[in-house]
N, C-alpha and C positions, 0 to 999 in steps of 0.2 A: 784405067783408074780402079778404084778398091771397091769393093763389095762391105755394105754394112749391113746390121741386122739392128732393130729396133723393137722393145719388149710392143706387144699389142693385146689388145682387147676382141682384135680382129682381126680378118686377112686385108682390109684394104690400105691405101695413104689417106683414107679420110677416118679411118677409125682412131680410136684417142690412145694413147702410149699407156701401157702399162705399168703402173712405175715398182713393178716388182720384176726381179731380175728371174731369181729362180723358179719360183712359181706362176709366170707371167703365163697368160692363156697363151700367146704364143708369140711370134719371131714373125716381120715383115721384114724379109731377107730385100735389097735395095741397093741395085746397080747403079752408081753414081753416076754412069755415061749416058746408060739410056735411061732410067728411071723405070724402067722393068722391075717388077716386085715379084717375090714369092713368097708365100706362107708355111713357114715352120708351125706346125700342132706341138704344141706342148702338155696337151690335155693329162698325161698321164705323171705329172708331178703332181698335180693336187693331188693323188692319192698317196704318196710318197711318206714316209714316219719321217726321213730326214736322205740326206744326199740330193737333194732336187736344185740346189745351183751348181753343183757337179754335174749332173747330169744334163742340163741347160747348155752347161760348157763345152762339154762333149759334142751335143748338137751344133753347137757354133762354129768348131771347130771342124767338124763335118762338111759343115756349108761351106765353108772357104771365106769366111768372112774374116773383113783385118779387123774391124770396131763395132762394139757393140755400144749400144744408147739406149742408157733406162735411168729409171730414178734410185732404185738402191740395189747394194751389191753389199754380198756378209762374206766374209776374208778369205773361207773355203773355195768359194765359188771365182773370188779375185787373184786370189793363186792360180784358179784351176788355166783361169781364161789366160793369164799373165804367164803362164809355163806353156802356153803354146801360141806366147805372141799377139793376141787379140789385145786392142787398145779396150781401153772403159770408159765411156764418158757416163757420167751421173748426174742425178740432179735434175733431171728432165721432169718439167711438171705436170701435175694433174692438171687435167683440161687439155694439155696439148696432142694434136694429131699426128701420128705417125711422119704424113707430108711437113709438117712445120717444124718436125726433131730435123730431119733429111736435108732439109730446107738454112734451119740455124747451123748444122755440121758443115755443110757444104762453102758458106759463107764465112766460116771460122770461126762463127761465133760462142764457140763452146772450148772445153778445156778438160784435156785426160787427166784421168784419176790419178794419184798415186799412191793410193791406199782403198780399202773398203770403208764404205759409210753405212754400215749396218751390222750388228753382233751377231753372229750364228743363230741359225735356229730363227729366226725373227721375221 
């Protein structure tokens, strides 16, 4: 099965989702099979003037991940991930933990993007 990445606040499945795509503190990388996690650091896009959900993308794409799960995504960054194949689900809410985004994907309960829900820069 597929490897997903989900924005985090944290490295664990109990920490809450990030709902920033490109500046998100980082990436719990999350093996659908076993539920083996790993943590991507994203620490070095807060310092970023701009290109940080590019660069985000580049990471994901790195990790081998098919689908990413956050709460918003701006068009740069939905290009980037979309030209190299990574699904987007959005809309993932504040409050919710990594394990309960993993949890609702797994079950179907959720629905790919087809566009970006956030303006550049934002």
């Amino acid at each position: 099965m597929s490897k997903i990445a989900i924005t985090s606040e944290g490295p664990a499945l109990d920490d809450l989702v990030d709902t920033r795509f490109g500046r998100a503190a980082g990436f719990v990388v999350v093996d659908l099979e076993s539920m083996e996690t790993r943590y991507i650091d994203n620490g070095q896009t807060q310092v970023m003037g701009q290109g940080a959900g590019i660069r985000a993308a580049q990471l994901m794409a790195g990790a081998g991940v098919s689908f990413v799960l956050t709460g918003f995504v701006g068009p740069r960054a939905f290009q980037a991930l979309s030209a190299v194949k990574i699904g987007v689900v959005q809309n993932m809410e504040e409050g919710m933990t990594v394990r309960q985004a993993a949890e609702r994907f797994q079950s179907g309960a959720v629905k790919l993007a087809d566009g970006p829900n956030r303006r550049p820069g934002r």
